[in-house]
N, C-alpha and C positions, 0 to 999 in steps of 0.2 A: 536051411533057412536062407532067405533072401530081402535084401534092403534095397530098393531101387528108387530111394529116394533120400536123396542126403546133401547137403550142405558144407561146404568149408570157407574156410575166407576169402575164397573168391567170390563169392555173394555177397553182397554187400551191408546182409544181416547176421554175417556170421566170422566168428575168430577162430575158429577149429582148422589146428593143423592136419592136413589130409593125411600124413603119415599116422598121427597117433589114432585117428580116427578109420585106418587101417588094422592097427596093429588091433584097437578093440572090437571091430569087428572079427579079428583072427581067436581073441580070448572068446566070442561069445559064441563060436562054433558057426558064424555064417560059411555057408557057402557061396554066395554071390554077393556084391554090390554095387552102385552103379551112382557116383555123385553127378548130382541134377542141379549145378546152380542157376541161381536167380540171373534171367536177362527179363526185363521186367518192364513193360509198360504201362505207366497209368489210360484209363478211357480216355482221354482228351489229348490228343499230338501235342499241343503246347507246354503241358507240364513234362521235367525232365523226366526221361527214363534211368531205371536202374539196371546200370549193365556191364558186361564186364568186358575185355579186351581180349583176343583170340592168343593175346602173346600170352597174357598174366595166365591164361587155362592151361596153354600148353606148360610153361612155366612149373606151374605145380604138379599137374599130372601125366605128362609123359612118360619121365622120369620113373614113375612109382609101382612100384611093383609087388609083387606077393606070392609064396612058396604055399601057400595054404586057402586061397579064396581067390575065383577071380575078377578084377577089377574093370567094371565098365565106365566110359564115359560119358555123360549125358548133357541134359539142360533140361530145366523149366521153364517153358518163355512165358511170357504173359499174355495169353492173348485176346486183342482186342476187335473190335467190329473194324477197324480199319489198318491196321498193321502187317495184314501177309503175305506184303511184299519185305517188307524186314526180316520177317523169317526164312522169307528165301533166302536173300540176302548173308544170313548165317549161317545157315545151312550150305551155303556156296563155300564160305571160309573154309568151314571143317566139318572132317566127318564123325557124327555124336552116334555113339551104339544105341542113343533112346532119345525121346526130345516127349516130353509130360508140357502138354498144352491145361495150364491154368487161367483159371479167371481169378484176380487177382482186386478189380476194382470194380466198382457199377456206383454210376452217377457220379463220377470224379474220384469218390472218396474208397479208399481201401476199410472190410467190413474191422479189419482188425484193430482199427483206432475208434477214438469215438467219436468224432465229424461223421463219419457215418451215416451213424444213429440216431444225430439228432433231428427232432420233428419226426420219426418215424414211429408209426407200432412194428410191435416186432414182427405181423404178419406183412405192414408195406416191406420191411426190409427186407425179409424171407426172399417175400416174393422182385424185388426189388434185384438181387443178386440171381435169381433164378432166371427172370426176363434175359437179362444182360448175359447171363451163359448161353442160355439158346440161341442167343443171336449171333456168337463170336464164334459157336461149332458148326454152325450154318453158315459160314464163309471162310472158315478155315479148313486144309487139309493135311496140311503137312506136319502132322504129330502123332505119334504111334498113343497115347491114351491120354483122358482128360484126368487130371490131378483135380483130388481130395473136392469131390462135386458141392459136396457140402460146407467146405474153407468160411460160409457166412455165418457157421454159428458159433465156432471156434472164437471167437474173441471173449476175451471177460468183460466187456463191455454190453456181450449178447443180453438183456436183461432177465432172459429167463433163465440162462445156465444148462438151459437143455439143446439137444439134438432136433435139427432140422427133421420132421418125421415124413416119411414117405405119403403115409396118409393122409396128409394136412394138403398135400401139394401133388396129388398125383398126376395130376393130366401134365403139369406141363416139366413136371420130371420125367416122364413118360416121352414127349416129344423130345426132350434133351437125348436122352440114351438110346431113342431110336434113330436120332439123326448121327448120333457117335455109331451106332452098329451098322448103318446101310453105308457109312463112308469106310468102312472096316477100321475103326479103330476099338480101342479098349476101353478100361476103367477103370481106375486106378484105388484100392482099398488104402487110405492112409488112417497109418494109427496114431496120429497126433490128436485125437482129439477124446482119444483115452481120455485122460487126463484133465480134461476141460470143461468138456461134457460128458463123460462116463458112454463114449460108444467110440465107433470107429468113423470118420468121413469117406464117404457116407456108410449110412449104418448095412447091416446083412437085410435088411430090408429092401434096401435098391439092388442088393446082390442077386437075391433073388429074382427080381424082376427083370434085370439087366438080363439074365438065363434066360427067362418066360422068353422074355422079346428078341429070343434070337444072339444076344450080346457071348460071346465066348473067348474074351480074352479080357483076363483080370491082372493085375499087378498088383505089387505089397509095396510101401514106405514107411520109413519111421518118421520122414520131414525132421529127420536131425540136423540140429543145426551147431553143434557139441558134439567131444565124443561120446559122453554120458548117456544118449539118447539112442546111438545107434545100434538097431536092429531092436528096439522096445517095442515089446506086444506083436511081433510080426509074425510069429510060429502061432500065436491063437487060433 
């Protein structure tokens, strides 16, 4: 098994020490994992970014090691329609064994709060976080896969509690995953939304398709942000 999406307190939404967070990865039989924290941009340059320092990363994870799994080191950046020169920019600091290009905001607000949501149906919103994704993997390149494509339905705030569905939204999921397969990236299957919505972001439905259209590189995460979480549902 494999976790290539995880969290510790170097993120700035997370208190999980990477050691124990290790060590239960080593109890749950994974063979790989790869912590992705949060360097984080909202859409609009003005508001502060969340992000972390090249020292505090090395700080934690250089150091860390393991006799039973091996350990990779990543990032999740946030990416925006206007930011990829900042990513170079990090990418110049250090070398990351994987770097999961996220959308994290559309229209100012991140979908996981409820600023969001409001004044929306849930179709603007849908489509609203959809828009703003295509547009930020049409000018970005320097990310080996797009993380959890569907991150907008995940919040408890989603009004319906369900799963963004392939069919509702095909044409311009369709343009997303083709613009991620002709720049040769991936696509990241995160299983945090188990849990929220009863499927995977995005669901085997975009898997599919991501196949149809050519797409041949998948990745797993648990988006653990705990050690309690890490490697959940990723062997399914």
């Amino acid at each position: 098994m494999f976790d290539f999406h995880m969290h510790s307190r170097v993120s700035f939404d997370s208190k999980g020490d990477p050691a124990n967070m290790v060590r239960v990865a080593e109890e749950r039989g994974l063979r790989e994992i790869c912590f992705t924290d949060h360097y984080d941009y909202n859409s609009e340059p003005a508001v502060a970014p969340d992000l972390f320092t090249v020292e505090d990363y090395a700080r934690e994870y250089d150091g860390l090691t393991s006799n039973k799994l091996l350990i990779r080191r990543g990032v999740e950046f946030g990416l925006t329609t206007w930011n990829q020169k900042e990513l170079e920019w990090l990418l110049s600091q250090r070398q990351f064994d994987f770097v999961i290009g996220s959308i994290h905001y559309a229209g100012g607000f991140d979908p996981y709060y409820p600023g969001y949501w409001n004044g929306k149906t849930l179709k603007e919103a849908f489509e609203l976080y959809l828009e703003q994704s295509l547009a930020c993997v049409r000018v970005h390149e320097n990310y080996d896969v797009l993380g959890h494509l569907n991150y907008v339905c995940k919040s408890e705030h989603n009004p319906s509690h369900m799963p963004l569905r392939y069919e509702d939204y095909s044409d311009i999921c369709d343009e997303i995953m083709k613009t991620v397969i002709a720049k040769g990236k991936g696509m990241e299957i995160n299983t945090s939304g188990v849990d929220r919505v009863g499927d995977f972001l995005p669901s085997k439905a975009f898997l599919r398709r991501f196949k149809e259209l050519g797409g041949e590189i998948i990745t797993v995460g648990s988006d653990a942000h705990d050690p309690s979480r890490v490697g959940q549902y990723t062997a399914e």
